[in-house]
C-alpha positions as YAML, in Angstrom:
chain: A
units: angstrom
residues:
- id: 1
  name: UNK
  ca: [112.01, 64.11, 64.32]
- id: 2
  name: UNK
  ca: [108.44, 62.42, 65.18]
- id: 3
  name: UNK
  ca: [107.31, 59.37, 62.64]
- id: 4
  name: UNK
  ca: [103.98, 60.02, 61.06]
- id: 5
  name: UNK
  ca: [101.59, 58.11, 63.18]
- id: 6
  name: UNK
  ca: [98.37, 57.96, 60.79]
- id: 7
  name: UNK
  ca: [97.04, 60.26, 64.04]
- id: 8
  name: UNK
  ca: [98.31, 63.42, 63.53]
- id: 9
  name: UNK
  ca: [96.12, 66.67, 64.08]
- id: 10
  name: UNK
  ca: [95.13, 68.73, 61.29]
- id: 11
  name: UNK
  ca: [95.14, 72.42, 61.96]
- id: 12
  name: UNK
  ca: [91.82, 74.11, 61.63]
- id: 13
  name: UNK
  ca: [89.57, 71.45, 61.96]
- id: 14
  name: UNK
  ca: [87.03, 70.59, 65.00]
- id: 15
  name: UNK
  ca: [88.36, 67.90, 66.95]
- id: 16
  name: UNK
  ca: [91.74, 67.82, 65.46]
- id: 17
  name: UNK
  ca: [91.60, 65.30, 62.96]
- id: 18
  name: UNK
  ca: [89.22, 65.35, 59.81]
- id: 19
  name: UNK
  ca: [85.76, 65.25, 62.39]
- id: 20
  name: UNK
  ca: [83.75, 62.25, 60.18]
- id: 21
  name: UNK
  ca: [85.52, 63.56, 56.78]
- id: 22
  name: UNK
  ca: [86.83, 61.22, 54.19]
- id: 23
  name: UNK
  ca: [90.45, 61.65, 53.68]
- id: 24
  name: UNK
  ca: [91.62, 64.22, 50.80]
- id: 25
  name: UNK
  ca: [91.40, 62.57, 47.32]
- id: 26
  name: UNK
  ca: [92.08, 63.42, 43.91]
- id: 27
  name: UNK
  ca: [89.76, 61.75, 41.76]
- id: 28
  name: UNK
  ca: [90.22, 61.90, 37.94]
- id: 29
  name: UNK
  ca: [86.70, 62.89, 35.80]
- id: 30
  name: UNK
  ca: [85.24, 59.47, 35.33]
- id: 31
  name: UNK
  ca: [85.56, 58.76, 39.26]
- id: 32
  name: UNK
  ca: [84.25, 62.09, 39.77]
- id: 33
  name: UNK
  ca: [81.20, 61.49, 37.21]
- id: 34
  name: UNK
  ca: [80.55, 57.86, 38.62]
- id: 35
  name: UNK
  ca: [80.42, 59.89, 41.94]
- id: 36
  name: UNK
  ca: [77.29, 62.19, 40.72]
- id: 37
  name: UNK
  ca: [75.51, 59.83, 38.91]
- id: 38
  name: UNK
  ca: [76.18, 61.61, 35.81]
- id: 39
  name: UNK
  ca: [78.50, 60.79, 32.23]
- id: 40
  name: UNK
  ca: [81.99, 61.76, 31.91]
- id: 41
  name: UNK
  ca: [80.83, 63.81, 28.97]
- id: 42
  name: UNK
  ca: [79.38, 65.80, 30.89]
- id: 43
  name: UNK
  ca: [81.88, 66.99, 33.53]
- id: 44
  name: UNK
  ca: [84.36, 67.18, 30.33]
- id: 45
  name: UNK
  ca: [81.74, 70.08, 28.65]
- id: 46
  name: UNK
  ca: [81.39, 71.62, 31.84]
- id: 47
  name: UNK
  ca: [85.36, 72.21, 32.54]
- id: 48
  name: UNK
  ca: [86.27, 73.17, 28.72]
- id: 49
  name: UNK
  ca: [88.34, 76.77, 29.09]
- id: 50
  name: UNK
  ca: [85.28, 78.71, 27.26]
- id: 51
  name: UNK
  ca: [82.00, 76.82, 28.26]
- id: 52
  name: UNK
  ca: [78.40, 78.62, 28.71]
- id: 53
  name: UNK
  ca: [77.83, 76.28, 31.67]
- id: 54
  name: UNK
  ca: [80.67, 75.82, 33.62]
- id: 55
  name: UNK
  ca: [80.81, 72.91, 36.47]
- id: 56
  name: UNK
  ca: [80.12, 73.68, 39.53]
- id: 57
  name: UNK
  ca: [82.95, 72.42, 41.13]
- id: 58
  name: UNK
  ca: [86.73, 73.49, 40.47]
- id: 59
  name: UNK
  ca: [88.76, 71.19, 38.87]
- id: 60
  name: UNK
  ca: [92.77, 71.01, 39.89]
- id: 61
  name: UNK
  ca: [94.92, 70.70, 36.61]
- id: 62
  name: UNK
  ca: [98.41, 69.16, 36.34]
- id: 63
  name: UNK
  ca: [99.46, 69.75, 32.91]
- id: 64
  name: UNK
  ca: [97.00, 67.45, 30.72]
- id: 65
  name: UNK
  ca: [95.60, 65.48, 34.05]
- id: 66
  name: UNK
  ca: [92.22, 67.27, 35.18]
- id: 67
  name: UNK
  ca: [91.40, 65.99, 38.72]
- id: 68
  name: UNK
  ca: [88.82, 67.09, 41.47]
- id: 69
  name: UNK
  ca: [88.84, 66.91, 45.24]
- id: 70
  name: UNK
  ca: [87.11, 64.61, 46.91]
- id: 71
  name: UNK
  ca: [85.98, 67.10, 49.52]
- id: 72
  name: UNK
  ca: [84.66, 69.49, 47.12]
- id: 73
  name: UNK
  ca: [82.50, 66.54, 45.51]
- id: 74
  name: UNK
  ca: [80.98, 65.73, 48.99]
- id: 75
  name: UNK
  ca: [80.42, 69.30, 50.12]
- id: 76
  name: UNK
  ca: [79.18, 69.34, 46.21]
- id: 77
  name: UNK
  ca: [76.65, 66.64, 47.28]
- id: 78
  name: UNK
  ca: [75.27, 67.69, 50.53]
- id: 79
  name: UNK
  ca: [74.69, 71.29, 49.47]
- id: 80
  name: UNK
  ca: [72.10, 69.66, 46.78]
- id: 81
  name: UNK
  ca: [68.47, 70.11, 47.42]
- id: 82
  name: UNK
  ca: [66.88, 66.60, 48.84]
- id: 83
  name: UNK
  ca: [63.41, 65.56, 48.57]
- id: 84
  name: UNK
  ca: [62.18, 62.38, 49.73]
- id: 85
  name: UNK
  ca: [60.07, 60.73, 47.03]
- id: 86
  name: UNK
  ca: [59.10, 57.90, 48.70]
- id: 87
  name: UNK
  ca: [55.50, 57.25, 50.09]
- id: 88
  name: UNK
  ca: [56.14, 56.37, 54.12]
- id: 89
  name: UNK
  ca: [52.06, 55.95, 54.69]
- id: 90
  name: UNK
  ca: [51.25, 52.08, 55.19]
- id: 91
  name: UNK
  ca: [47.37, 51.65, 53.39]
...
């Protein structure tokens, strides 16, 4: 039986291991809201069972614990809009 190496491959992805992804994390709601820029309230509203604006990202649920996926956050991120705000012309 091999030892786990902190090398191995991961099926399915280019290059074998995580190409330039952060390692799968659960983070709990206040990570996840410190994350966005946004209050824990808010996440909380968004992933009550019969909410008129749901989050946008899936939660995973153990029991009571309500945790999100550090991928899905990320992926969350980047698939935002971006507009740069900030004048680059020198008067």
């Amino acid at each position: 039986m091999k030892a786990f190496d902190g090398e191995q491959r991961k099926k399915g992805t280019k290059g074998g291991i995580m190409a330039g992804r952060e390692p799968r994390r659960l983070l709990t709601v206040e990570q996840t809201a410190e994350r966005l820029g946004i209050a824990a309230q808010t996440v909380y509203n968004g992933i009550a069972r019969r909410t008129l604006k749901p989050f946008p990202i899936k939660p995973k649920r153990w029991g009571r614990k309500v945790l999100f996926d550090s991928t899905d956050i990320e992926s969350f991120i980047e698939s935002m809009p971006y507009e740069d705000t900030l004048d680059t012309k020198s008067s």
